[in-house]
N, C-alpha and C positions, 0 to 999 in steps of 0.2 A: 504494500500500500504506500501511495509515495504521502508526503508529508504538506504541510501548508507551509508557504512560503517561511514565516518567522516560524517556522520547528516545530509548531505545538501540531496535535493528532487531529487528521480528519474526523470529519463526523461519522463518518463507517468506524472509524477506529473507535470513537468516544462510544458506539450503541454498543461495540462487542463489549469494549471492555466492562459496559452497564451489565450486559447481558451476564457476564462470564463472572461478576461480580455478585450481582442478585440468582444467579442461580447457586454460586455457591454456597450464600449465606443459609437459603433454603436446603441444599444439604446439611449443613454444618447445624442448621436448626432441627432437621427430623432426627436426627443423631442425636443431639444432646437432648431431646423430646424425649426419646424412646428410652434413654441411660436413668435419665429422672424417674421413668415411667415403671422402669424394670427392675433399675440400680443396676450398680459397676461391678457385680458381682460377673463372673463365669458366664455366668447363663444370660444375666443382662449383656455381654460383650457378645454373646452367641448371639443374639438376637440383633444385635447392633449392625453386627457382620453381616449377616442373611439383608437386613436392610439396605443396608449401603452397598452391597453386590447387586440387589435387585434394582435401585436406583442407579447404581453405573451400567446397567446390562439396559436403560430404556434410556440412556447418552449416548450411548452406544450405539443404537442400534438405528436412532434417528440419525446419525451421521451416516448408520451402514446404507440406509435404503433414501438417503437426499437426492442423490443421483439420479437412479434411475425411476423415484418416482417421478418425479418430474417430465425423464425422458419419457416415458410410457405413457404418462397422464398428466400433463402441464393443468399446472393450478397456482393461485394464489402463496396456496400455503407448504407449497413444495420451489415455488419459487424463493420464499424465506427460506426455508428448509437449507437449500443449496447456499443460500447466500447468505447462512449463518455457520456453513458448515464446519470452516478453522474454529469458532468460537466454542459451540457445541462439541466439539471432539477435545480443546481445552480443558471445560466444563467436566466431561467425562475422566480428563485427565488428573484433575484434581479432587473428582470424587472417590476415585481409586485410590489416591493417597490417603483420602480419610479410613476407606476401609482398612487399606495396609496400617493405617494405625492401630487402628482394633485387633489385626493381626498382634502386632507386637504386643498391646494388652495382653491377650488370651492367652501367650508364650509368659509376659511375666505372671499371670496367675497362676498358670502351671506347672511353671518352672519346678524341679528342671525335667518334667517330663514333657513331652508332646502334648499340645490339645486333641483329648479325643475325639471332636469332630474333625480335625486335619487329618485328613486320610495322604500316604504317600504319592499318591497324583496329584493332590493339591500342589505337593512340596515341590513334584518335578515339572511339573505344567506352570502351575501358577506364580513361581519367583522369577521364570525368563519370562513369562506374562508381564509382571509388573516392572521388571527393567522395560521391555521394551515399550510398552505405553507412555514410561517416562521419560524415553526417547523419543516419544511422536510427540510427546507433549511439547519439550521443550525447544523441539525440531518445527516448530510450530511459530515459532517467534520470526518475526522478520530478520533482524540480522541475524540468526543459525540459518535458518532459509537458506539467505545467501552466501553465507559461509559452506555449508552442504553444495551448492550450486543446482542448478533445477534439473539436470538430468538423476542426479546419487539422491536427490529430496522427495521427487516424482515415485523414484523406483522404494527408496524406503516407506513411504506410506501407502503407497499400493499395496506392495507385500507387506506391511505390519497390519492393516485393517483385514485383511484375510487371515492373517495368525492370530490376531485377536479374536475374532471369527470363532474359530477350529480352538481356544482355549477353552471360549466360552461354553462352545457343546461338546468338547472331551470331558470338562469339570461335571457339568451338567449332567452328562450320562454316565460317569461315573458316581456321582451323586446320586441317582434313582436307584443303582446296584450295594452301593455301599452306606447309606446315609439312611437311617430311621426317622421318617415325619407322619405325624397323623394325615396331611394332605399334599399325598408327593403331585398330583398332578398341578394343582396351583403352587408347589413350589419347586418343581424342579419341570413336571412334563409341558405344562404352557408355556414356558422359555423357550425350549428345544424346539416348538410346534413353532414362534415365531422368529427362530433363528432360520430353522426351513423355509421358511415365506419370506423371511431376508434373502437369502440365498436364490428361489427362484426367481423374486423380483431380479435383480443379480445377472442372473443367466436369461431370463428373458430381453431385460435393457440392454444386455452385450449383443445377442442377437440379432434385435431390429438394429444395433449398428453395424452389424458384419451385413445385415442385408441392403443395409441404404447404400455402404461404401460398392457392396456388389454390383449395383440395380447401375 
């Protein structure tokens, strides 16, 4: 985004960074909602976690499918969509930090054993998960941008937002096989049902572009 003559931030820049601000405060509030709600105990961090993953998994998922709703079915609200979409994947990127805090929590209550809802797929999936989202995060700034340069920047977010992808439904199905909940389908199978529907919108929008370049 280039800048105003005397340095200060466009008005695109002033609405993300409104945006990326007031949504975080809205995470950072349902968090300490739920801890008040629950306490900071074990089970309260449990619950914290589950929230703030479910919260980043619909940040997520609105940057995953910006693209091609729009390409598919141009509308108002898919044209914001796209044109908030660095913001919104920011947003995502800093909601994940909050969860990875609760992570640490749940390690110091149980130190020094493991939390036993951490299953070892979480450990082996979800710590290069959380590197690399804080790489897209930060990779996300104007000057790393260009420091990356737009060919190495291009090609890193392309392939991070599909590893992100493939985290979120490795965890997730392993989660339905390993994980005890009175209602797995609203918490672990309607995530997977709308990662699928990410995913075909995905392979559909890529399509009508492979056919328009054909035609």
């Amino acid at each position: 985004m280039a800048d105003l003559p005397h340095g200060g931030p466009t008005a695109e820049a002033r609405n993300e960074m409104a945006l990326i601000g007031a949504a975080t405060l809205v995470n950072l509030g349902l968090a300490a909602a739920l801890l008040l709600c629950a306490g900071s105990d074990a089970a309260g961090t449990e619950l914290a976690l589950r929230l703030t993953a479910r919260v980043s998994f619909v940040w997520f998922m609105l940057v995953f499918v910006a693209a091609p709703l729009q390409q598919l079915r141009p509308s108002r609200a898919g044209a914001w969509l796209l044109r908030r979409r660095r913001a919104l994947g920011v947003i995502f990127g800093l909601s994940m930090s909050i969860h990875a805090g609760f992570i640490l929590r749940l390690y110091q209550l149980h130190a020094p054993a493991r939390p036993p809802m951490v299953t070892g797929a979480d450990l082996l999936i979800g710590i290069p998960g959380l590197v690399l989202v804080a790489l897209l995060t930060v990779t996300s700034l104007d000057s790393l941008k260009q420091w990356v340069g737009p060919v190495a920047w291009q090609r890193l977010h392309t392939t991070g937002i599909w590893v992100v992808w493939a985290i979120f439904f490795l965890c997730l199905v392993d989660s339905v096989g390993r994980k005890t909940t009175a209602h797995p389908v609203l918490a672990y199978q309607l995530f997977i049902a709308v990662l699928v529907v990410g995913l075909g919108l995905r392979v559909l929008a890529s399509r009508r572009r492979a056919a328009a370049h054909a035609a």
